[in-house]
C-alpha positions in Angstrom: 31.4 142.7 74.7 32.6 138.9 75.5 31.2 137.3 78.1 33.7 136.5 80.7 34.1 132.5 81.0 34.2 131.1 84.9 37.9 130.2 84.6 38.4 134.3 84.0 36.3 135.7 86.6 38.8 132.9 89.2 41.8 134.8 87.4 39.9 138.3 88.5 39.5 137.4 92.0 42.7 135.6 92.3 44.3 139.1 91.1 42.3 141.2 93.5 43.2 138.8 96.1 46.7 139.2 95.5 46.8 143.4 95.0 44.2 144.3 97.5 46.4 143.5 100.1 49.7 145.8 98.8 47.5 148.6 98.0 46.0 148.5 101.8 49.9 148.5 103.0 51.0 151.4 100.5 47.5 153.6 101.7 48.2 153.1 105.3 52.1 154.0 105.0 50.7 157.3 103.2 48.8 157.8 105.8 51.6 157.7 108.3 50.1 154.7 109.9 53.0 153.1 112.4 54.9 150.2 110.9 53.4 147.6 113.7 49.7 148.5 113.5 50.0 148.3 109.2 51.3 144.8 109.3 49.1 144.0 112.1 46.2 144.8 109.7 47.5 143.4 106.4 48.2 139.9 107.9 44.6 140.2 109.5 43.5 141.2 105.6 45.0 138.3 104.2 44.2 135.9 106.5 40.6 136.7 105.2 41.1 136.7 102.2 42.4 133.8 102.0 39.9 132.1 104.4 37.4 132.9 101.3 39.3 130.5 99.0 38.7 127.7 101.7 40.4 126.5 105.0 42.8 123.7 103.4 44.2 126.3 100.7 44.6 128.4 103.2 47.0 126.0 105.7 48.5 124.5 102.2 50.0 128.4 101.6 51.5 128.7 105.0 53.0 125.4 105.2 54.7 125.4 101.5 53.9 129.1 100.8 52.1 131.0 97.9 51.8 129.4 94.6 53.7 131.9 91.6 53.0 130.5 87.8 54.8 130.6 85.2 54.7 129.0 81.5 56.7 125.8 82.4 56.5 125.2 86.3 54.9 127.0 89.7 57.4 128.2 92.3 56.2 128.9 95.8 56.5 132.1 97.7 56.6 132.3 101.7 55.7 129.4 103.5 56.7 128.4 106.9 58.7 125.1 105.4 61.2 127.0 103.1 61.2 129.7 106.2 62.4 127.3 108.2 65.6 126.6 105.9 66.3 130.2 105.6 66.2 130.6 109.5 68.7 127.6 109.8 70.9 129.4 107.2 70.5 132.8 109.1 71.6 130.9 112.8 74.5 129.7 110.9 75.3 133.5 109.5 75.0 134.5 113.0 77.1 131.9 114.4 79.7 132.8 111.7 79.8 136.2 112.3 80.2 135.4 116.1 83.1 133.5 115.3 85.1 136.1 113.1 84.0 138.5 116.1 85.6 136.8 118.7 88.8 135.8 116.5 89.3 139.3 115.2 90.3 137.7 111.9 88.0 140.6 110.1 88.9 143.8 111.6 92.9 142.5 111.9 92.2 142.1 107.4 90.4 145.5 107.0 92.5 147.4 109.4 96.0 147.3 107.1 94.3 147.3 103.7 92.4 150.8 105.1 95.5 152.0 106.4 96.6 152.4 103.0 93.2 154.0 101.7 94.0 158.0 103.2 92.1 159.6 100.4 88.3 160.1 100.5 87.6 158.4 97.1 90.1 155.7 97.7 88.5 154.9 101.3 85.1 155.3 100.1 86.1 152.5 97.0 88.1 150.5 99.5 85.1 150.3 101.8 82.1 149.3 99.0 84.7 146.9 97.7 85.0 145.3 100.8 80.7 145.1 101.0 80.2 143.8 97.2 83.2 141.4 98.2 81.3 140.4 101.2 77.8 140.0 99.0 79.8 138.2 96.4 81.1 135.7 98.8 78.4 134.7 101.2 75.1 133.0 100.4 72.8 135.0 102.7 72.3 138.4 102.3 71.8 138.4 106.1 75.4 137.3 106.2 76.4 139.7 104.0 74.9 142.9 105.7 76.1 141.2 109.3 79.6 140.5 108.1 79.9 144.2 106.4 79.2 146.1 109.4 81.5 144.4 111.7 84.2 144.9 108.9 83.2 148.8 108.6 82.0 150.0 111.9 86.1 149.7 113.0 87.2 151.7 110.2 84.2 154.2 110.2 84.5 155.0 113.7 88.7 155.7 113.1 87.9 157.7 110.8 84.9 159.8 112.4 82.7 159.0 110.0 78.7 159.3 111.0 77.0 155.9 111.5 74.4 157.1 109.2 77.0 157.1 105.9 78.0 153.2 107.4 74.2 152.3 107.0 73.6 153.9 103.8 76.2 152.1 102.2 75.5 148.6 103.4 72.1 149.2 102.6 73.1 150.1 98.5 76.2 147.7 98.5 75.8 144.4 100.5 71.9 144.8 100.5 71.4 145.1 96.7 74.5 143.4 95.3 73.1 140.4 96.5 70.3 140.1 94.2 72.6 139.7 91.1 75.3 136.9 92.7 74.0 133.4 91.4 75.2 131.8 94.8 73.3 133.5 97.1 69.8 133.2 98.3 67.9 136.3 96.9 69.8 136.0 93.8 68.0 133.0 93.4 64.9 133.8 94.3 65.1 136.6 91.9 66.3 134.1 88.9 63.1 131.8 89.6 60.4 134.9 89.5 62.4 136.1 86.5 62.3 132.7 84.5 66.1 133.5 83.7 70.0 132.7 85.1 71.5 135.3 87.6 73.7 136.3 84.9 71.5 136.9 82.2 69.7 139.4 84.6 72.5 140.9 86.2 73.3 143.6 83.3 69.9 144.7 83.2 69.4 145.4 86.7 69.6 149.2 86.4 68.0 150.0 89.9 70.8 148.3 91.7 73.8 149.3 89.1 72.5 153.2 89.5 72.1 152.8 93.2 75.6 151.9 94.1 77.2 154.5 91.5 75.0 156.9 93.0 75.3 156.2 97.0 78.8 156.4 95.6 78.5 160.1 95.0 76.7 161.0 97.5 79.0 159.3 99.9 81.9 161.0 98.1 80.5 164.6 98.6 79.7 163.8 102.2 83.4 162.9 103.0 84.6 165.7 100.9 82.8 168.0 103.1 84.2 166.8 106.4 87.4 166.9 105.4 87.3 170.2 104.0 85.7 171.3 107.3 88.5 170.5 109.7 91.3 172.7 107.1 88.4 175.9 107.1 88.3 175.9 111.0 
């Protein structure tokens, strides 16, 4: 067998370095370990971990955050100086969303375009429309989940609807439309890991595509049934 060379054995360790610490958070979630006590460990993990590749490396990666190669250029991950920008932008979100609160701008829009929707499948359309809308158009995907659930908790509650079928669909509309709008944060996050555009990506993003079609259906059956419900009593 080849011998390994030094620069493959770094490669090895920087590897382990890097898994070790996902496996330890996906044994301990198996494990029913609480959410607080399994980051509390991981971040302890990694802290050691990276301790063993020196102290300077170690205060480089959370200042300017973890180094990600690729073929023509390194991107960072994490850091507390990009975190900083995304915190700005999320204050702004917030202060944003406050305003369109206290104006009522939002729930005076969605109120008459949902009067309209009376039919489950139309209101169920009408409402993921107005989350991908909401993903499309803002550049945080904090925005976007804060901004949908002040324009759907309104309607939702009108119509009875559980809170849970609210969450579900933010969570597989606003949540994961995000990652494929070439404007907004993740989306570019996701273009710089991939080494391609938002676009190029965005019709080979099965997981998110089949999600929404099928959080579709399930929301669809869901609303069938409690309108059916009502007639049978």
């Amino acid at each position: 067998a080849p011998a390994l060379s030094p620069g493959s054995g770094q490669s090895i360790l920087a590897v382990t370095l890097t898994v070790l610490p996902v496996l330890l958070v996906l044994t301990l979630a198996l494990a029913r370990v609480s959410l607080v006590v399994n980051l509390g460990v991981n971040i302890v993990v990694s802290a050691s971990l990276l301790l063993l590749r020196g102290l300077p490396l170690l205060a480089n990666e959370l200042w300017i955050g973890a180094p990600l190669s690729r073929a023509d250029r390194i991107t960072h991950l994490g850091g507390a100086l990009p975190m900083a920008a995304l915190c700005a932008i999320i204050l702004a979100a917030g202060a944003f969303q406050g305003i369109t609160r206290l104006s009522g701008a939002m729930e005076t829009v969605t109120g008459q375009v949902f009067a309209l929707l009376r039919r489950p499948l139309s209101w169920l359309l009408g409402a993921y429309g107005v989350s991908v809308a909401l993903a499309c158009l803002m550049g945080s995907p904090s925005l976007a989940i804060l901004m949908s659930g002040q324009a759907l908790s309104p309607r939702f509650v009108e119509r009875g609807a559980p809170r849970a079928q609210l969450l579900r669909l933010i969570s597989d509309a606003a949540e994961l439309v995000t990652a494929v709008v070439p404007w907004s944060l993740l989306g570019l996050q996701a273009s710089a890991i991939a080494g391609v555009t938002t676009l190029q990506m965005a019709p080979f993003a099965w997981y998110i595509w089949l999600s929404l079609a099928w959080s579709l259906v399930v929301q669809y059956r869901a609303e069938r049934r409690r309108s059916v419900a009502p007639r049978a009593a």
